[in-house]
C-alpha positions in Angstrom: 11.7 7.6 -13.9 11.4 9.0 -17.3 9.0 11.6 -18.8 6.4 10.2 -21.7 7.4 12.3 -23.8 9.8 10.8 -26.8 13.7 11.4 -26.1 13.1 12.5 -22.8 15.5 11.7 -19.8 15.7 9.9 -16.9 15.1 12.2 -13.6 15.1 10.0 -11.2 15.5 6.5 -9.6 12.7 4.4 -7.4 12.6 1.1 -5.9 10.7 -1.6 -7.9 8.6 -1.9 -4.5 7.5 1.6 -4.4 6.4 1.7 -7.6 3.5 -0.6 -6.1 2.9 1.6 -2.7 3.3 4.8 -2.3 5.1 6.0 -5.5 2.5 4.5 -8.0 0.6 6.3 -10.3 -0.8 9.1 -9.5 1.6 9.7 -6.7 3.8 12.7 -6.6 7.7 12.1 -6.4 9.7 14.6 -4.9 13.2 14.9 -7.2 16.1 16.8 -5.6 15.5 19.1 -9.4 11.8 18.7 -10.1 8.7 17.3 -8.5 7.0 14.6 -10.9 3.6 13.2 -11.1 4.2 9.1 -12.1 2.2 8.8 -14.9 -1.3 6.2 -15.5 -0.9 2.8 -16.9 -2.1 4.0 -20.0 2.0 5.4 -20.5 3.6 2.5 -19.2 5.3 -0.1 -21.5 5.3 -3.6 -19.5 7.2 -6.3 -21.4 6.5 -10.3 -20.8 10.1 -10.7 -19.5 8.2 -8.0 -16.6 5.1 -10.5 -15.5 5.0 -11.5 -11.9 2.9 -14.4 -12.0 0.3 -14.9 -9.3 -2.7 -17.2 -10.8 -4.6 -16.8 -7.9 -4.7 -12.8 -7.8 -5.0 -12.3 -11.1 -8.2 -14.4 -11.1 -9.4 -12.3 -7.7 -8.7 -8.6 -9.3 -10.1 -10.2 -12.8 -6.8 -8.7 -15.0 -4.7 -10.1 -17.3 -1.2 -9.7 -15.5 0.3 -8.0 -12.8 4.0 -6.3 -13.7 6.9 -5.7 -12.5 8.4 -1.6 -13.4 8.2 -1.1 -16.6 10.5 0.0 -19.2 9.9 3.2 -21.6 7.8 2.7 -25.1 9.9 2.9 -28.3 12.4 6.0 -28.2 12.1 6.0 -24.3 15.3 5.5 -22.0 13.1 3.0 -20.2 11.4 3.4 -16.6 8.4 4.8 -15.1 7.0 7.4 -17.4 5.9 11.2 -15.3 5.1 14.4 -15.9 6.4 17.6 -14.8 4.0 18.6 -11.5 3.1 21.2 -10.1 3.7 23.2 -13.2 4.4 26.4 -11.1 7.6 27.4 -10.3 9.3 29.9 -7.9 12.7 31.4 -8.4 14.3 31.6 -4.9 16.0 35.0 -5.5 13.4 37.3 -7.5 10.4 35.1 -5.8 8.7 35.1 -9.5 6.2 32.6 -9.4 5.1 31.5 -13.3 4.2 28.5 -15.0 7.2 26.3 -16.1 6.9 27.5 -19.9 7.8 31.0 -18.3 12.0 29.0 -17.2 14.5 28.1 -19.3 14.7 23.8 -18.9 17.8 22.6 -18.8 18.4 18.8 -19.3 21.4 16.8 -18.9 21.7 12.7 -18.6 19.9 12.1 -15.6 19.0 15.7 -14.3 16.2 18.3 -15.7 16.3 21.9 -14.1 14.6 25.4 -15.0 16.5 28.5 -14.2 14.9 31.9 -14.1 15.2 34.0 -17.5 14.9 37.5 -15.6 18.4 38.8 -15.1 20.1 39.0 -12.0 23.2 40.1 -10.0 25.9 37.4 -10.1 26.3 35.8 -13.0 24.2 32.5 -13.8 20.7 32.7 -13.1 19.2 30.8 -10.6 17.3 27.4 -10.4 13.7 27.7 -9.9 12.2 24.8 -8.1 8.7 23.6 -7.9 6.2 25.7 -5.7 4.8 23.8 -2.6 1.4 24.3 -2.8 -1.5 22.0 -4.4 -5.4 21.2 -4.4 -6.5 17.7 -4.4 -10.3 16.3 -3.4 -11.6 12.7 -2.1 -12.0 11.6 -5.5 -9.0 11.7 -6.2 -8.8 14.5 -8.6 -5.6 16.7 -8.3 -4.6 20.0 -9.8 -2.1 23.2 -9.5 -2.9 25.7 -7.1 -5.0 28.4 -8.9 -2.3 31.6 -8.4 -3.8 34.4 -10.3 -7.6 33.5 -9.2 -6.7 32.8 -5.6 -4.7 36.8 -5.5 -7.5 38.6 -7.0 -10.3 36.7 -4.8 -12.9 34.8 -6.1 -15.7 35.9 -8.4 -12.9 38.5 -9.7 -11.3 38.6 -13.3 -7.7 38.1 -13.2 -5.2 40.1 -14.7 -2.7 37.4 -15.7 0.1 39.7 -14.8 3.5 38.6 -13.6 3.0 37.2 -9.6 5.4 36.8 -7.1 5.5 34.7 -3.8 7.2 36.3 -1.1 8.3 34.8 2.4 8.1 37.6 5.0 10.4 35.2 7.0 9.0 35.9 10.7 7.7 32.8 11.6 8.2 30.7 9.3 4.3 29.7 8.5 2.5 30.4 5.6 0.9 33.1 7.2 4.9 34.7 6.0 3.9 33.7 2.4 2.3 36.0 0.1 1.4 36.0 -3.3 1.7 39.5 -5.1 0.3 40.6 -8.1 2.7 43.0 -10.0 0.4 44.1 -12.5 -2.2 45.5 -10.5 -0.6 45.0 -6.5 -3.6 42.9 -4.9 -2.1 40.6 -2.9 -3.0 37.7 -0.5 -1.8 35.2 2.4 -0.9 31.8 2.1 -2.3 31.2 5.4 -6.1 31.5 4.2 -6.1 28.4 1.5 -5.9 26.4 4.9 -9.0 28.1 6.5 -12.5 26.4 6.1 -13.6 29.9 6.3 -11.6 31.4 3.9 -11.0 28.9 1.4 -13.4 28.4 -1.5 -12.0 25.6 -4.4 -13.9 24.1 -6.3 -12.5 21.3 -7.7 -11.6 21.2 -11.2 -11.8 17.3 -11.3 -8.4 17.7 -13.3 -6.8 13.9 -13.5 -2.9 14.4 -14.6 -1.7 11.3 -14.0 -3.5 10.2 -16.7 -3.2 12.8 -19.4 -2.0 16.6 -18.9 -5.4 17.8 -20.0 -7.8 15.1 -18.7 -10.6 16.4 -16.4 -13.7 15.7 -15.6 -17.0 17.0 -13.9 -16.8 17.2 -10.3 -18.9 18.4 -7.4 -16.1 18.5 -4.6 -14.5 21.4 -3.5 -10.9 21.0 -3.2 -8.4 21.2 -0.8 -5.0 23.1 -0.4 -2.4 20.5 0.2 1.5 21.0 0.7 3.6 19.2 -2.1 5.0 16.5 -0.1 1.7 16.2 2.5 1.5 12.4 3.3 -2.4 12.4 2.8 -1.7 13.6 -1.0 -1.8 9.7 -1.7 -2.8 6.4 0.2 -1.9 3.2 -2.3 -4.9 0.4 -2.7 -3.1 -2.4 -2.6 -3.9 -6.4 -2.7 -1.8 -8.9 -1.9 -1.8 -12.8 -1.9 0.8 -15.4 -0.8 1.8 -18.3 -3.2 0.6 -21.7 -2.4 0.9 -24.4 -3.5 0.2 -26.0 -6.8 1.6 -22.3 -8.4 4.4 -22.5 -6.7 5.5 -25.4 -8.5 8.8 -24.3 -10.3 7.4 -25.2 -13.5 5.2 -21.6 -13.7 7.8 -19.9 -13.5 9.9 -22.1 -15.8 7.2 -21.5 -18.8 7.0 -18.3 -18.1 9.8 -16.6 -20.3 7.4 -18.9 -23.0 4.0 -18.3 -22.1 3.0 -15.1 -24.7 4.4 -17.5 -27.5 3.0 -20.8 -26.6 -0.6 -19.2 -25.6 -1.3 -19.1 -29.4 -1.8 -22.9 -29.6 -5.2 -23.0 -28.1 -5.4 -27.0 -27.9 -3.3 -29.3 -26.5 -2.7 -31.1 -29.4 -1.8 -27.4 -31.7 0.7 -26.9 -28.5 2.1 -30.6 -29.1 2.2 -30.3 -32.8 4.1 -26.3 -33.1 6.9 -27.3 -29.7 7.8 -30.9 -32.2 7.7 -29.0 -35.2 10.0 -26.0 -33.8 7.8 -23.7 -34.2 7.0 -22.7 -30.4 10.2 -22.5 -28.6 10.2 -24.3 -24.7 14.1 -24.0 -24.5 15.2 -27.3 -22.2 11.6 -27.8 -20.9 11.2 -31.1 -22.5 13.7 -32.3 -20.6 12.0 -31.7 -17.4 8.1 -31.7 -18.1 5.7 -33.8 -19.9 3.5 -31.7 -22.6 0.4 -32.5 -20.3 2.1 -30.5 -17.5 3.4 -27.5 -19.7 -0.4 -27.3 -21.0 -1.5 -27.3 -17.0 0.9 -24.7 -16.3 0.1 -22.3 -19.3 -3.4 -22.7 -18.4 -4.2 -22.7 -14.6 -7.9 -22.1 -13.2 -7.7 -20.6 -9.5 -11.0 -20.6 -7.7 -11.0 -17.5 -5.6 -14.8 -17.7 -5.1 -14.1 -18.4 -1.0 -11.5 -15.6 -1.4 -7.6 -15.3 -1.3 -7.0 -16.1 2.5 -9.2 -19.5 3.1 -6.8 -21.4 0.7 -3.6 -20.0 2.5 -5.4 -21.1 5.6 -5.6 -24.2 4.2 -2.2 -24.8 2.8 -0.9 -23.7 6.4 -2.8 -26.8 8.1 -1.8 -29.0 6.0 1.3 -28.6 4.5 2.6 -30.9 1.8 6.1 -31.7 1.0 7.2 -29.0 -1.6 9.1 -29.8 -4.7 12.5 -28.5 -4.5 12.6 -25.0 -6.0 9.0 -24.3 -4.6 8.1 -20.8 -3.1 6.0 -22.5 -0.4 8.0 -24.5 2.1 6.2 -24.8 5.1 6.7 -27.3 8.2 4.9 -28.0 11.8 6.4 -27.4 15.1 5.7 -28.5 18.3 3.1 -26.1 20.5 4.4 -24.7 23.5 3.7 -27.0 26.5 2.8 -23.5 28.6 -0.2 -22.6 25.9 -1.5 -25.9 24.6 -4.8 -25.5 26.1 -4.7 -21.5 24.0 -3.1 -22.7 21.0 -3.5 -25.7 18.5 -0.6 -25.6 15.7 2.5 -23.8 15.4 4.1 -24.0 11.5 7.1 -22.2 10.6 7.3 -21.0 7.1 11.0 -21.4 5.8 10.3 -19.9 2.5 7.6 -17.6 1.4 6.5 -14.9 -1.6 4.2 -12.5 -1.6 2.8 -10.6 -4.5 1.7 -7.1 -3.8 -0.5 -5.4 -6.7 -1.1 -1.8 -6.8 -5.2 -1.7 -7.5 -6.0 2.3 -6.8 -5.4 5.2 -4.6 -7.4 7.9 -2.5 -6.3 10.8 -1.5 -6.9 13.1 1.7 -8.5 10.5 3.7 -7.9 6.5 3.8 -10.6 6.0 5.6 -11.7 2.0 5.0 -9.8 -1.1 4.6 -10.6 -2.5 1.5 -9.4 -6.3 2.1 -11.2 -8.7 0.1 -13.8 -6.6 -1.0 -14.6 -5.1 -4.3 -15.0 -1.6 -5.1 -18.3 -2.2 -6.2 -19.5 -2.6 -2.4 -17.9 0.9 -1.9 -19.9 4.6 -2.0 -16.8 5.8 -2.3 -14.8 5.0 -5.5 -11.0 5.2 -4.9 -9.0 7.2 -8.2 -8.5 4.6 -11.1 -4.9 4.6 -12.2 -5.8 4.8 -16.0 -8.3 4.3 -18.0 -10.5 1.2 -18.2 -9.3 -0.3 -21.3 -5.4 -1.2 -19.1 -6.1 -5.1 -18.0 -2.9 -5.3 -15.9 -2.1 -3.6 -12.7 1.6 -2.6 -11.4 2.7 -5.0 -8.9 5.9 -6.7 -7.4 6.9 -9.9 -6.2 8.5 -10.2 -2.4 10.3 -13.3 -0.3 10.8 -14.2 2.9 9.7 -16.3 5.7 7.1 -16.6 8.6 5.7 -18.1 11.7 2.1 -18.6 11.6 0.0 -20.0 15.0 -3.5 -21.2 14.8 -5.4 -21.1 17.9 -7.6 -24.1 19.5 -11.3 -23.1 18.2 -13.0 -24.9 21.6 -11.1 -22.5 23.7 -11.9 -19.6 21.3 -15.7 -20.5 21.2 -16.0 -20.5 25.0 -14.1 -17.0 25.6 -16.3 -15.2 22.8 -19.3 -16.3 24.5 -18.2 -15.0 28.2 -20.8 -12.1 29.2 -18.0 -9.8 29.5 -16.9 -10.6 26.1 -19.8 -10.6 24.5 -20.8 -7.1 26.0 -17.4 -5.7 25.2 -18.2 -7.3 21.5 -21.6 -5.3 21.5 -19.5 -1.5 22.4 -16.8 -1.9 19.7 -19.3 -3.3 17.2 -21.2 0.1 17.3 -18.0 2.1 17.2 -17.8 -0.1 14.3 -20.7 0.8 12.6 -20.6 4.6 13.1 -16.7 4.3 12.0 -18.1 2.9 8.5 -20.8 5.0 8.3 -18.3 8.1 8.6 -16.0 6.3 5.7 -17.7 4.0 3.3 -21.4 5.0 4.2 -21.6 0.9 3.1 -22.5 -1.1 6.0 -19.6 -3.9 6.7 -20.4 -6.5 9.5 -18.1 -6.1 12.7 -15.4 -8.8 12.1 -15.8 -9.7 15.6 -13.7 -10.4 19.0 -11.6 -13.2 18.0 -10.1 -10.4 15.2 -9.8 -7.7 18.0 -8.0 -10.9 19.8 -5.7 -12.3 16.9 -4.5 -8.7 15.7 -3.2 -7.7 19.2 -1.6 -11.1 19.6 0.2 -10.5 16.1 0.9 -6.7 17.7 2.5 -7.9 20.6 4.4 -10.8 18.9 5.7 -7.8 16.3 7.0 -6.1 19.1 8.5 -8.8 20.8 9.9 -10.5 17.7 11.7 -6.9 16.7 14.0 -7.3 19.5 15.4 -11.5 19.2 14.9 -11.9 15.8 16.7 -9.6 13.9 14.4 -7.7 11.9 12.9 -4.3 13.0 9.7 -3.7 14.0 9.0 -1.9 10.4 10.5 -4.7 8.3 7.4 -7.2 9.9 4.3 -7.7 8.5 1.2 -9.3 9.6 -1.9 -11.6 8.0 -5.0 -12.0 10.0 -7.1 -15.3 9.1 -10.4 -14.8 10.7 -13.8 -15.7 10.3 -16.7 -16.9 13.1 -18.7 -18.4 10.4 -19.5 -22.3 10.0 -15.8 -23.0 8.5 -14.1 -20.7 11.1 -10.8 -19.4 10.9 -8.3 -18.1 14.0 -5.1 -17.6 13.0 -2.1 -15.0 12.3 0.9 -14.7 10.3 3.7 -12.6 11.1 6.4 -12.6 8.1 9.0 -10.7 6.7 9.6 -10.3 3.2 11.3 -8.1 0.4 12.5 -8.0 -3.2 15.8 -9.3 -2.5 16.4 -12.5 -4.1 16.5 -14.5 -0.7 14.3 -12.4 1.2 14.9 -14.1 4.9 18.0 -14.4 7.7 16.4 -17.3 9.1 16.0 -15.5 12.7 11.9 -15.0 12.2 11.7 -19.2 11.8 14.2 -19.4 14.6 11.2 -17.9 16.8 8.9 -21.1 16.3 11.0 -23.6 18.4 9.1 -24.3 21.4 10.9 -22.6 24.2 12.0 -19.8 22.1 7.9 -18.9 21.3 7.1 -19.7 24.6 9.4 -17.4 26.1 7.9 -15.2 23.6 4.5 -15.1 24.4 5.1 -14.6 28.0 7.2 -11.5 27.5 4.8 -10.1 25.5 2.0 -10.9 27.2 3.4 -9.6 30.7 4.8 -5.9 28.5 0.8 -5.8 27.5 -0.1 -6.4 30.7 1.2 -2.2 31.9 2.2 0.7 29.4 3.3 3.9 30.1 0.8 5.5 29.3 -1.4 3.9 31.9 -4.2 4.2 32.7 -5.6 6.1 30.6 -4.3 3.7 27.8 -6.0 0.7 29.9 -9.4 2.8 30.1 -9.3 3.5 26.3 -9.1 7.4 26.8 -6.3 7.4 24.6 -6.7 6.0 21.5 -10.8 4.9 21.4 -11.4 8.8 20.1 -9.0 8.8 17.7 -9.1 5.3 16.6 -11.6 2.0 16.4 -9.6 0.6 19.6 -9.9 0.0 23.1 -6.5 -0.1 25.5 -4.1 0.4 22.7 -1.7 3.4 21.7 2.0 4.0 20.7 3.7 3.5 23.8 2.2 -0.5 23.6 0.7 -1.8 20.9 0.2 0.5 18.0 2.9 0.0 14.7 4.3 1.8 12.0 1.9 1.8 8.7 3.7 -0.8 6.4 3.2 -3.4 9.2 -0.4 -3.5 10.0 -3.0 -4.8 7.6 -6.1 -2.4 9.4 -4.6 1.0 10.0 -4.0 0.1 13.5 -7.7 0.0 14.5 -9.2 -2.6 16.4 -6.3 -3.5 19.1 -7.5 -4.0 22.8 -4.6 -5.4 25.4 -7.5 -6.4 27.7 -8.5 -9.4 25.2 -4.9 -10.6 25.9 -4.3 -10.6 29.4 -5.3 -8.2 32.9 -4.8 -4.3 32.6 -4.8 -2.2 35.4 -8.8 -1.5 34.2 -9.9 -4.7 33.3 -9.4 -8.7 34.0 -12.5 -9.8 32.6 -11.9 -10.5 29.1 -8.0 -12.0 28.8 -8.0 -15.2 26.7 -4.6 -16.4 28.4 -4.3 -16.9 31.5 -0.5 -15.9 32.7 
């Protein structure tokens, strides 16, 4: 990470990957020296070399590119560009709390630190390190916490004179922190910026990420938020899975060409310049026609049925890849114990997944956004520059998958059991007043068979942590549902990273027959009982607190990075009996 400003050095390092999540713009790094704000895409320098191509998403998001972590502009060290934030500083020994102007910066290759100017007993001064406190509101908007308002209360004018925060050090809460005017002695707890009562923000609509002085008009009153608070940024993110025809090698062999050759805007222009020498292909010819160079400089996704009905698709019938392809899919025999639950079984040997980095909120996350646009939101997630930036911050992940489709007849005849379809009837109002709190948007119930195929993929996750060699966090899954008149029933559960393989093989080694069927019965007889029983099987424990029925962390419930829906709509009674319930399992063990 590098600050935008010219000659500036590198304070930090960060994983290509979090760039994407939960370290993109707008988000604020913790440095062991400084805490950083990573700047909009307005500051970042992507080169071509930097792409990661992903027809199909681009077309969906409508931008020009997705890339990689960038390097710096002209006179930069290269990275992701930030800013100094919060701004306010506190010297651990005199407690003076003052803007960072008011330190001395000290910069070395790879470090930046402020030490105090006042003098003190001991010899070198001490460093000053960034003060903990922050406002942010649901827009997004972000600022530093206002010190010399907030001591001298609100309506007041203040004195700008030289503050202090002190730690009374009794208990350790913020009711121990005090900020102290020395001008003029008013002073004032910490402990009231976190009272409803007490605390009276208004929101500034400051937006730093994108420019140290950017604001704009905002009705929100803001919220006091701790530096490092995990709800100071939730990452918008879309993803899609490359199928075939862009996985074809060839894409990614044009690629180092593409910005070059995209100025010959026929075919024959293209023909004529690579003859003539004047487009450079490298050893391309060699391999590839002109036709199919053309083809792969110019490829025309249709993502009008969105992103997942193609991958749904290219799972029931896979096609033999060419050899280099990212897609390398095969069928596998169904386990003789669940034929009559479950129609195809296909292991995925290779995989890649492109994650793209659309937006963020901050304070709550409360809506999924999936395939939807932010268009058919109420509320607008915090851009991560301005509007004129075409590309979005992404990265590109492999590894490998099992993904089970499950026999439609069957399915058809559960969802229309009376129990079923009353239990559908509950949760879709839990739904609705759930969306209503969140998006104020109304969004149709997705139905049972998704309550059913996201606890399956929930109980496989669990299973699948302990045989196949990945943990429970490093597993992902992808729901394909729909009820409609091309229905869809099916789950993926894959792992995948930025490695260069991406895969050990063990997840694939799950899709042999007896190995999945011993599986599935392990899991479904651990959902059948948890400890937390029953008021986990009545829904006592999570249906408050969450959009679920017998589900909570002692069964079902995963960490963050695995789940696609925050861990809401998961019921073990769709799976199999509970101590409550035995009237709406779909297997029968």
């Amino acid at each position: 990470m590098t600050t935008p400003q010219r000659n500036h050095p590198k304070i930090g390092k960060l994983r290509p990957s979090q760039v994407a999540t939960q370290h993109g713009p707008g988000a604020v790094v913790d440095l062991p020296d400084v805490s950083v704000i990573v700047a909009g895409t307005d500051h970042w320098y992507p080169r071509s070399a930097d792409r990661v191509l992903e027809p199909r998403l681009e077309a969906f998001l409508g931008i020009e590119g997705i890339y990689r972590t960038p390097t710096g502009g002209p006179g930069h060290f290269g990275g992701v560009p930030a800013w100094l934030f919060p701004a306010w500083l506190v010297c651990p020994r005199c407690r003076l709390l003052a803007p960072a102007s008011e330190f001395e910066m000290k910069s070395q290759w790879g470090t930046v630190e402020f030490r105090c100017r006042r003098v003190h007993e001991g010899g070198r001064p001490p460093q000053a390190f960034p003060a903990r406190f922050m406002t942010a509101c649901e827009r997004g908007h972000l600022d530093d916490f206002p010190w010399w308002e907030w001591v001298h209360g609100p309506g007041s004018t203040p004195c700008k004179g030289p503050l202090e925060l002190r730690d009374l050090g009794t208990t350790g809460g913020t009711t121990d922190l005090v900020v102290v005017c020395t001008s003029c002695d008013e002073k004032r707890t910490m402990a009231d910026a976190f009272n409803p009562e007490t605390r009276d923000l208004p929101c500034t609509g400051r937006r730093p990420w994108i420019g140290p002085a950017d604001r704009e008009d905002c009705p929100e009153t803001a919220r006091t938020l701790l530096r490092g608070a995990s709800n100071a940024y939730f990452p918008v993110v879309a993803s899609a899975l490359s199928i075939p025809p862009w996985t074809d090698p060839i894409h990614a062999e044009v690629e180092p060409y593409r910005e070059g050759l995209l100025q010959a805007d026929t075919i024959g222009k293209l023909k004529a310049g690579i003859e003539c020498g004047f487009y450079k292909v490298g050893d391309l010819l060699d391999r590839y026609t002109i036709e199919q160079i053309w083809d792969a400089l110019h490829p025309e996704p249709d993502t009008s049925r969105g992103l997942r009905r193609d991958e749904w698709l290219a799972f029931l019938h896979p096609e033999t890849p060419p050899e280099g392809a990212e897609f390398e899919v095969s069928r596998r025999a169904v386990p003789p114990r669940f034929q009559s639950e479950i129609a195809d079984v296909v292991a995925a040997t290779r995989l890649r997944e492109v994650r793209a980095l659309r937006a963020f909120t901050r304070i709550d996350s409360g809506f999924d956004l999936g395939e939807r646009d932010f268009d058919e939101l109420d509320i607008k997630p915090a851009p991560l520059g301005t509007t004129n930036v075409k590309w979005l911050p992404g990265v590109d992940l492999r590894g490998e998958g099992v993904f089970i489709r499950l026999d439609e007849r069957e399915l058809r005849a559960w969802e229309n059991e009376p129990a079923v379809r009353a239990a559908a009837e509950q949760l879709a109002e839990r739904h609705r007043e759930w969306i209503r709190r969140w998006d104020r948007r109304e969004q149709p119930f997705p139905g049972m068979r998704y309550v059913l195929l996201h606890t399956l993929a929930h109980v496989l996750m669990r299973q699948l942590a302990l045989d196949c060699g990945y943990s429970a966090s490093a597993l992902r899954e992808r729901i394909y549902s729909d009820p409609g008149e091309e229905p869809m029933a099916g789950l993926l559960i894959y792992t995948a990273s930025s490695d260069s393989e991406g895969s050990l093989g063990g997840l694939v080694d799950q899709a042999r027959p007896d190995r999945l069927s011993a599986l599935l019965l392990d899991g479904l007889h651990e959902s059948s009982f948890c400890a937390s029983d029953p008021l986990c099987a009545t829904g006592d424990v999570g249906a408050r607190a969450h959009l679920n029925g017998a589900a909570c962390h002692a069964c079902l419930l995963l960490a963050e990075t695995s789940c696609e829906n925050g861990n809401h709509l998961l019921d073990r009674a769709v799976l199999t009996r509970t101590v409550a319930r035995d009237d709406l399992c779909f297997f029968t063990v």
